[in-house]
C-alpha positions in Angstrom: -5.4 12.0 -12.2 -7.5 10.3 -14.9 -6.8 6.8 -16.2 -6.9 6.3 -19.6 -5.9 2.6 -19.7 -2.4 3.3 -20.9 -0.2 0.1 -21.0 1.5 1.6 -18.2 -1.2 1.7 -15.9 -2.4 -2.2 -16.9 1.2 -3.4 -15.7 1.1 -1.0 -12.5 -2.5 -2.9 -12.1 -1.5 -6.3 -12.2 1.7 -5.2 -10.1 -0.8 -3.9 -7.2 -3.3 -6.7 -7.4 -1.0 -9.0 -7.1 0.9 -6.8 -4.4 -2.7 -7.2 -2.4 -2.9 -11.2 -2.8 0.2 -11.5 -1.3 -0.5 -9.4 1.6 -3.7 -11.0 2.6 -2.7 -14.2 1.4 0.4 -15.1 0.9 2.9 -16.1 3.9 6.2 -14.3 2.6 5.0 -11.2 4.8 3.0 -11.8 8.2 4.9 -9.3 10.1 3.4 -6.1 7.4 -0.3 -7.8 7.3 0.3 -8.3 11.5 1.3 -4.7 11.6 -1.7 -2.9 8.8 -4.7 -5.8 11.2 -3.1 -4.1 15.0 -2.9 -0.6 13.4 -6.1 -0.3 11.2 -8.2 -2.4 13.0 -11.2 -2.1 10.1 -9.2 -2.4 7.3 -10.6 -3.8 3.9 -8.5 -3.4 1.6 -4.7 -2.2 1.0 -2.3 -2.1 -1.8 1.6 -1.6 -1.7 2.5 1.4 -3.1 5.9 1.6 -2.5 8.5 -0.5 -0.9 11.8 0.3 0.0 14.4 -2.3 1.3 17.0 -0.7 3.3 19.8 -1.9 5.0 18.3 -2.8 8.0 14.7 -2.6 7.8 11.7 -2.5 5.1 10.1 0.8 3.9 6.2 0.7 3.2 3.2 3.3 1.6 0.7 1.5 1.9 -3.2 2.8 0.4 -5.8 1.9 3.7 -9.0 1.2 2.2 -9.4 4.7 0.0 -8.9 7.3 2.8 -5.2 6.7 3.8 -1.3 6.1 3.2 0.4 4.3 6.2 4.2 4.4 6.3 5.4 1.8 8.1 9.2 0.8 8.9 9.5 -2.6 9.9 13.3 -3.5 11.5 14.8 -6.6 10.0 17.5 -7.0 12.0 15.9 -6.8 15.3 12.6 -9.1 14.6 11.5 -7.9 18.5 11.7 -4.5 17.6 8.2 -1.9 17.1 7.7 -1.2 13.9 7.1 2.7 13.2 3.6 3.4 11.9 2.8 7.0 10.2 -0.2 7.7 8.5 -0.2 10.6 5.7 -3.7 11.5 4.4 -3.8 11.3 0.0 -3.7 14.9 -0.2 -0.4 14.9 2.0 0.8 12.2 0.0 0.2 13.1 -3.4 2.3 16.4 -3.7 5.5 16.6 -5.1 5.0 13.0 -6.5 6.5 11.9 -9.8 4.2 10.9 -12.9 4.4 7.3 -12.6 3.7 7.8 -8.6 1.0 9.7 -9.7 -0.5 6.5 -11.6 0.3 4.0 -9.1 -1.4 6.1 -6.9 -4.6 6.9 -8.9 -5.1 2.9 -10.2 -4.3 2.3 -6.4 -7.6 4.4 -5.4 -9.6 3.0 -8.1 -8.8 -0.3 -7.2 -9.4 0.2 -3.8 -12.7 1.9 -4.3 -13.9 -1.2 -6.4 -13.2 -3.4 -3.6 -14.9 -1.1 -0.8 -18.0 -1.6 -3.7 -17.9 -5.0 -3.7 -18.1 -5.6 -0.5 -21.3 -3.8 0.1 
């Protein structure tokens, strides 16, 4: 999908960048960042792109770098127990998805590919 720097897509921006500040560093949610640092050891950069709080434990698609969505479930309820850690490649991911998924998705990627830029 092509951005065209809709109003839309400026508001899902400053929704993901500040999605990423508070993963990497904020302290409302150690357990996710713990999780993405064990699972994806050379991570770089992530964004949220959806989250989901369910009755008893959290939902998370999360964009890896460019390459990856994890989906991860982390229990509430029981703090002690293993979060579940999927990953679905952006291919997998992207089917079926709605319009404004489709943009979160798309300013998630170009986000992500500036800060994989940046940091060579």
């Amino acid at each position: 999908m092509k951005l065209v720097g809709s109003k839309t897509e400026l508001d899902i921006r400053d929704e993901l960048i500040n999605s990423k500040k508070s993963l990497f560093k904020g302290k409302s949610n150690n357990k996710l960042f713990d999780v993405l640092q064990e699972n994806f050891p050379k991570l770089k950069t992530a964004y949220t792109i959806s989250w989901i709080p369910e009755q008893g434990e959290d939902l998370y698609k999360i964009l890896i770098d460019d390459s990856i969505i994890a989906d991860i479930e982390i229990n509430r309820v029981n703090r002690e127990a293993i979060p579940l850690v999927k990953t679905i490649s952006i291919s997998e991911y992207s089917k079926g998805l709605s319009k404004i998924s489709k943009i979160r998705l798309a300013v998630a990627m170009d986000l992500a590919k500036k800060d994989l830029k940046d940091l060579t």
